[in-house]
N, C-alpha and C positions, 0 to 999 in steps of 0.2 A: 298691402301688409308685407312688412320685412322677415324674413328668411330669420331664425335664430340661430344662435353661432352656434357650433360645438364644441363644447367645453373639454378640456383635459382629462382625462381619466385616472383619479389617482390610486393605485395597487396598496396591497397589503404592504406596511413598513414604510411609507411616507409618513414623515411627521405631523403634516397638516393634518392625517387623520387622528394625530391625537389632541390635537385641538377643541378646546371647550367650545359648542358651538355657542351666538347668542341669540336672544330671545327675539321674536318677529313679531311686530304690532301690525297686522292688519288693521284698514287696510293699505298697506306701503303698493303706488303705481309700481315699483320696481319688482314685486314677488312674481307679479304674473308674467314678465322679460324674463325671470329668473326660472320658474315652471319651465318656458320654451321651451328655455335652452338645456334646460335638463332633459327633457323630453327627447328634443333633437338629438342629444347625444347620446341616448340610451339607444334612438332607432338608429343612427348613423354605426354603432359596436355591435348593432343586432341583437341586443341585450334584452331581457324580457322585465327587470325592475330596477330600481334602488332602495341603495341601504345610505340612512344618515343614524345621524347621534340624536 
């Protein structure tokens, strides 16, 4: 099993966060790569959750 990257952290006042998200058709192979690496990068910042749109 491969290691999930860490993803970027974007802060308050990046544009990206104003971004319309779009919609996810489970089930896409690529959501559960994408969990990982969110995962990963939540424990990697030592971080206890996420926020999305």
């Amino acid at each position: 099993m491969k290691k999930a990257p860490v993803l970027p952290i974007r802060l308050y006042g990046d544009p990206v966060l104003r971004q319309s998200a779009v919609a996810v058709r489970p089930p896409d192979p690529k959501l559960h790569d994408l969990a990982a690496a969110l995962e990963a990068t939540m424990n990697e910042a030592e971080g206890v959750g996420l926020a999305a749109p």
